[in-house]
DRENPA-3360 file (N, C-alpha, C; in nm, 2 decimals, always signed):
BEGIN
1 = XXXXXXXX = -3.23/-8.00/-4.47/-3.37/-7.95/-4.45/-3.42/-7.97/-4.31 ~ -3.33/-8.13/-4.29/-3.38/-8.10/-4.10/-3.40/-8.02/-4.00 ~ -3.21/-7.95/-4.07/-3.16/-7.86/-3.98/-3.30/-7.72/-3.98 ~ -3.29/-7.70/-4.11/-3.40/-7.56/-4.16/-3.49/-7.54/-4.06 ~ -3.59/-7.68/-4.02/-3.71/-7.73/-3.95/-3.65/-7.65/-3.84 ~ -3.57/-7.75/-3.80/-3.55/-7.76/-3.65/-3.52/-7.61/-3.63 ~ -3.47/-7.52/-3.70/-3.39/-7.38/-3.64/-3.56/-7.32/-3.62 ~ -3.67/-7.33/-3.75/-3.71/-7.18/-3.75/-3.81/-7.27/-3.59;
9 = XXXXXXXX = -3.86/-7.41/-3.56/-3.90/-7.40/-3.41/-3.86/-7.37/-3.37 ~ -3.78/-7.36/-3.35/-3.66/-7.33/-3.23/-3.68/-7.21/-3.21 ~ -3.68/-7.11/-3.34/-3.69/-6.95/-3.30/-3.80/-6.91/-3.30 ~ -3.96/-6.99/-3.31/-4.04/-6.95/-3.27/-4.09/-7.03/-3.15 ~ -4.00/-7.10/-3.06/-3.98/-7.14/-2.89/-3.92/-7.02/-2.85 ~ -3.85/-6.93/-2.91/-3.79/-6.82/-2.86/-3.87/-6.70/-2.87 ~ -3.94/-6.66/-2.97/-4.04/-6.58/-2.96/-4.18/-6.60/-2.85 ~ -4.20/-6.72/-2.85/-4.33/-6.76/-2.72/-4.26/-6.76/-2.63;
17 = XXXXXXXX = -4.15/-6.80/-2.56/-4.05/-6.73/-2.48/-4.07/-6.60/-2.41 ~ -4.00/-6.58/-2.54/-3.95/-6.42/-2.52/-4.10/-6.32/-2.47 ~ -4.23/-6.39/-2.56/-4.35/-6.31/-2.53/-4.40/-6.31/-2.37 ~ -4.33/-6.45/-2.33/-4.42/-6.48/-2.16/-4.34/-6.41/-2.04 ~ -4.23/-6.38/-2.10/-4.17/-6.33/-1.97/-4.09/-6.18/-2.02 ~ -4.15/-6.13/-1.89/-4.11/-5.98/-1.93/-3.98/-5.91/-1.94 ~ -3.89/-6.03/-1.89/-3.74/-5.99/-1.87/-3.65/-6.03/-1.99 ~ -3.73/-6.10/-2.11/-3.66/-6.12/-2.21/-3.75/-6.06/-2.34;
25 = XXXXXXXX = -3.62/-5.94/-2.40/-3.69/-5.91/-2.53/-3.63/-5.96/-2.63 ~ -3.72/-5.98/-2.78/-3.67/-6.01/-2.87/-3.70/-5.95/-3.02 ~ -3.63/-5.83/-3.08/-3.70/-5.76/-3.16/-3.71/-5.82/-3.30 ~ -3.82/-5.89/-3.33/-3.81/-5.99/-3.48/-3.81/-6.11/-3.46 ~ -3.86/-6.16/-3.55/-3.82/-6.29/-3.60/-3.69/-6.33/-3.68 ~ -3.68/-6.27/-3.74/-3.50/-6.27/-3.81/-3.40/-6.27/-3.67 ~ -3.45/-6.18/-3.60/-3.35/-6.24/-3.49/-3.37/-6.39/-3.41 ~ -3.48/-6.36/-3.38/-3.52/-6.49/-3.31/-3.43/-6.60/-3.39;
33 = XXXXXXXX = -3.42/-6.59/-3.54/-3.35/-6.72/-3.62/-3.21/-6.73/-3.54 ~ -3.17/-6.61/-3.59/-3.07/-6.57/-3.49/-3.01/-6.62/-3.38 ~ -3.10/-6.60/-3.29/-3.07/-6.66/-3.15/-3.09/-6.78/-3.13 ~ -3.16/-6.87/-3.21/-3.15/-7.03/-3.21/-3.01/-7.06/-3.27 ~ -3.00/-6.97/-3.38/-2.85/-7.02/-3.46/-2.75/-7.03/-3.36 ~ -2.75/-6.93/-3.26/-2.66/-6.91/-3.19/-2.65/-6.99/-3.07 ~ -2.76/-6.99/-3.02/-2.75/-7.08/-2.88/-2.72/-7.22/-2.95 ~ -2.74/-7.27/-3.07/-2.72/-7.36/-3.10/-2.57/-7.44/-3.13;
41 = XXXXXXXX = -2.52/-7.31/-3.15/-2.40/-7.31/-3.20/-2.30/-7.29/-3.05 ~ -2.39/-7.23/-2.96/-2.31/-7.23/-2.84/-2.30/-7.38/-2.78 ~ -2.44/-7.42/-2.77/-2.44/-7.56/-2.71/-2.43/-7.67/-2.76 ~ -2.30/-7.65/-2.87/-2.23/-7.74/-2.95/-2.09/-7.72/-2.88 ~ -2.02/-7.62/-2.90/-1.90/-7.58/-2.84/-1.87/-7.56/-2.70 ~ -1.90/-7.47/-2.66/-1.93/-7.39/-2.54/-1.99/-7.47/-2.42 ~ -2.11/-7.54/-2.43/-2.16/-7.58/-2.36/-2.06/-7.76/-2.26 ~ -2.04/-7.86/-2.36/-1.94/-7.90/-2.32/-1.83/-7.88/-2.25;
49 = XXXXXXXX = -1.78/-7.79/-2.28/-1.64/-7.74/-2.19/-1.69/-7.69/-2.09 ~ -1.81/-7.65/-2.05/-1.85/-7.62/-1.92/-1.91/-7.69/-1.86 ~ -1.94/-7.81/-1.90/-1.99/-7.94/-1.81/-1.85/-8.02/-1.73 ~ -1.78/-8.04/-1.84/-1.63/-8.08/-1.81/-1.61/-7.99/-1.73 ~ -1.61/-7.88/-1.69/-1.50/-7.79/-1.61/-1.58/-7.83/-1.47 ~ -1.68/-7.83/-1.47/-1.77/-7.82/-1.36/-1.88/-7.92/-1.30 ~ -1.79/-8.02/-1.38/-1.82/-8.18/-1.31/-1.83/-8.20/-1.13 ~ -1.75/-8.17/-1.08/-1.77/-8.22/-0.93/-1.86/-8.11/-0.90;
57 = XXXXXXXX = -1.90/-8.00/-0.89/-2.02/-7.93/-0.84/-2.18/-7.98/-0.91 ~ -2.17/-8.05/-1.06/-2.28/-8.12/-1.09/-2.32/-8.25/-1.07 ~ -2.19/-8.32/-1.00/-2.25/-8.39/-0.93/-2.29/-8.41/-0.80 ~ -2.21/-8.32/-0.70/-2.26/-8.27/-0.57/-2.42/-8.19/-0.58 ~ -2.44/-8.16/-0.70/-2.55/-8.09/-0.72/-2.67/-8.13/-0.77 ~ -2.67/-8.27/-0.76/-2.72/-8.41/-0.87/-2.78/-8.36/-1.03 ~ -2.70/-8.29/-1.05/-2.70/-8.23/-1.20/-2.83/-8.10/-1.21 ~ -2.83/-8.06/-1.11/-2.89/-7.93/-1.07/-2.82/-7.82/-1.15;
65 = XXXXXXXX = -2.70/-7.82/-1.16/-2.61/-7.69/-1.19/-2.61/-7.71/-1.33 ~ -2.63/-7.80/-1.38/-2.69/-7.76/-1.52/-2.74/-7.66/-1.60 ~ -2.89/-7.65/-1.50/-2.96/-7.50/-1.52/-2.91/-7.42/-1.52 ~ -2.78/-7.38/-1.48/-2.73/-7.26/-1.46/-2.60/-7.26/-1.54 ~ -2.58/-7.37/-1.62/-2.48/-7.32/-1.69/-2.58/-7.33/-1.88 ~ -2.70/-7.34/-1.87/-2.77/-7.35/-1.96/-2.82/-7.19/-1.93 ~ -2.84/-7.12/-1.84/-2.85/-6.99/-1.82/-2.72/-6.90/-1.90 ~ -2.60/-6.97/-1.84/-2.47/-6.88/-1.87/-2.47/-6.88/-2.00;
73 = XXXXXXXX = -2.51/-6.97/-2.06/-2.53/-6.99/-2.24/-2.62/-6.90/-2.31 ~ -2.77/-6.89/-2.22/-2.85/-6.77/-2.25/-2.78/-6.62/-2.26 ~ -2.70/-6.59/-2.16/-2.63/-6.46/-2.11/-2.54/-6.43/-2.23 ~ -2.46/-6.56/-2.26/-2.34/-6.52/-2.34/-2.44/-6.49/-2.50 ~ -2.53/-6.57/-2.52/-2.63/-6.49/-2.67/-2.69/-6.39/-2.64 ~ -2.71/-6.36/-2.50/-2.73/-6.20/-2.49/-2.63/-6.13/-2.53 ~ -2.51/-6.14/-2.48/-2.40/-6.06/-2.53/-2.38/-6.07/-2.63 ~ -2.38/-6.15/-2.74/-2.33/-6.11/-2.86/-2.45/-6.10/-2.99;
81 = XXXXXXXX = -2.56/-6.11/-2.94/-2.67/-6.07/-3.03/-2.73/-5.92/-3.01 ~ -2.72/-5.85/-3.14/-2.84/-5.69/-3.12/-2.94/-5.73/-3.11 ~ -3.03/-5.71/-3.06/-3.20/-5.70/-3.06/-3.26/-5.76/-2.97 ~ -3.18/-5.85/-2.90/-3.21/-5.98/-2.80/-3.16/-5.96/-2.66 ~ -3.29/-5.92/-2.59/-3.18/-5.90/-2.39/-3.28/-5.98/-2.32 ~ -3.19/-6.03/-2.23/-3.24/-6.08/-2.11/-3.11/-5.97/-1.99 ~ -3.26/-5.97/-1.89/-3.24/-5.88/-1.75/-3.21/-5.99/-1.66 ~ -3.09/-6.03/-1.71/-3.06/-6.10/-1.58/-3.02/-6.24/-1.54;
89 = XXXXXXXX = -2.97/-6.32/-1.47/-2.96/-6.43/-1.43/-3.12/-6.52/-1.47 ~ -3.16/-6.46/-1.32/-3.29/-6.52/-1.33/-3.41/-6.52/-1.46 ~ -3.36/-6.45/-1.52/-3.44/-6.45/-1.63/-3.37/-6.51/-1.74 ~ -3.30/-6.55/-1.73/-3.21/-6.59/-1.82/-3.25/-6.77/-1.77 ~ -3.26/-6.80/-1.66/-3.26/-6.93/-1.60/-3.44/-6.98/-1.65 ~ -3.54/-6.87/-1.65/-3.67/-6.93/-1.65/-3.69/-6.94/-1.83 ~ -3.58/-6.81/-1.86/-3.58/-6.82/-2.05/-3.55/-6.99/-2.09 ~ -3.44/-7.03/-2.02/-3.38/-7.16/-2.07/-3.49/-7.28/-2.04;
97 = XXXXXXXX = -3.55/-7.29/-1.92/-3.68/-7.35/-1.89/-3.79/-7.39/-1.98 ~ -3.82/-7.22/-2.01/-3.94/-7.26/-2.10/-3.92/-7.26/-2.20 ~ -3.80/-7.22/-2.29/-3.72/-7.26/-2.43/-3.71/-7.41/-2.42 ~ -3.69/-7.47/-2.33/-3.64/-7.59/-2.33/-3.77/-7.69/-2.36 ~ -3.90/-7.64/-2.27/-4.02/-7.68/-2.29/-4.09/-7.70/-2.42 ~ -4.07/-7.59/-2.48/-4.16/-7.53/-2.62/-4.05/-7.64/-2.70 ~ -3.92/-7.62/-2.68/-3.87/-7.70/-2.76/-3.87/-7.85/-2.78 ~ -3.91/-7.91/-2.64/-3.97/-8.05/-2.68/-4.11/-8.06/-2.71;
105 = XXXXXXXX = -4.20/-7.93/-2.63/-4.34/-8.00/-2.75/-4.32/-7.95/-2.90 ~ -4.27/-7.89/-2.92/-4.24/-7.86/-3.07/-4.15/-7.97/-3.15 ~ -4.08/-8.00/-3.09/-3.97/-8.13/-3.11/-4.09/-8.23/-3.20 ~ -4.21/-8.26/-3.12/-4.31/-8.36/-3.15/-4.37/-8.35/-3.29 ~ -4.37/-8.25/-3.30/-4.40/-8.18/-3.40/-4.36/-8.21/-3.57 ~ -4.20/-8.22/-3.58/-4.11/-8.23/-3.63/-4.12/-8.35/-3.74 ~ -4.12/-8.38/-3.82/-4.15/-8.50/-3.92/-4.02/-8.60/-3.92 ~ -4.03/-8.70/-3.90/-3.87/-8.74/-3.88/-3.88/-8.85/-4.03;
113 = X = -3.82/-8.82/-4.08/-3.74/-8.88/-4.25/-3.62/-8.96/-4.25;
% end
């Protein structure tokens, strides 16, 4: 049931998202579910192996390069979702920002059991 919670904020941090910035669309809320399912499922797998690969630039970068590989995670759910685009790097980098935002004041939110 946690999990349930946590997805549909999550996809409606993606819809407020997706509404503030004009370089990211998102057609639906069924997608939106979507795209939490997914980024979530990316930054279970995916995301890992790319902190590992690219350790000495995040630390030369004092964990700056982060953002940008939390971008590349954005990009890659662009590519494999219909309905869902981001234009771009940069928009892809301010999507992950304010996704990340909504998702901790929403986090607050959350009933913890």
């Amino acid at each position: 049931m946690k999990f349930i919670i946590k997805l549909i904020l999550s996809a409606v941090a993606v819809m407020v998202s997706a509404y503030l910035l004009p370089g990211v669309e998102v057609n639906g809320f069924f997608v939106a579910i979507v795209v939490a399912a997914v980024l979530a499922l990316l930054n279970t797998i995916v995301k890992p192996i790319l902190i590992l690969l690219t350790i000495p630039i995040t630390v030369l970068t004092l964990g700056i390069f982060l953002l940008v590989i939390n971008a590349v995670i954005i990009l890659l759910a662009d590519m494999l979702i219909q309905g869902f685009s981001v234009y771009g790097f940069w928009w892809a980098l301010l999507f992950s920002l304010i996704l990340a935002i909504f998702n901790s004041l929403l986090g607050g939110l959350k009933t913890e059991n």
